[in-house]
Phi, psi and omega in degrees: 000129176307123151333138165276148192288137163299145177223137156269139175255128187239112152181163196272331170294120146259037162287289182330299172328289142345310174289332179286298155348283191284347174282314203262000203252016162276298231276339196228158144293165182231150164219164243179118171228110168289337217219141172285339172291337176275335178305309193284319139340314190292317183271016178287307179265317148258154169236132192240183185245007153219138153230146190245118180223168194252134193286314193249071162314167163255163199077269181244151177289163172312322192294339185266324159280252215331337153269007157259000183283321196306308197284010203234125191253152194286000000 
């Protein structure tokens, strides 16, 4: 059986989380991050094939994770 593509969901409302959830998780995994400092964490371990992020996370903002993802090399 084929694996469904990973999607990370970043954002602090967890409504939003949920409302993303119930959208995307018959066709994908999903994995569900509140806080932008954890995103980077996450990504230590998975790679996913989408992220979806809310620019104004708490902790560190979307703008902030993608410029430590940009300088950190794969």
């Amino acid at each position: 059986m084929k694996q469904k593509p990973l999607i990370l969901v970043v954002d602090s409302a967890k409504l939003a989380l949920r409302y993303m959830e119930s959208i995307l998780m018959e066709s994908y995994e999903i994995a569900l991050i509140e806080q932008g400092k954890e995103v980077l964490d996450y990504l230590q371990c998975k790679r996913p094939d989408l992220i979806l992020m809310n620019a104004n996370v708490s902790g560190m903002n979307g703008f902030e994770v993608l410029q430590k993802l940009k300088s950190q090399k794969n």
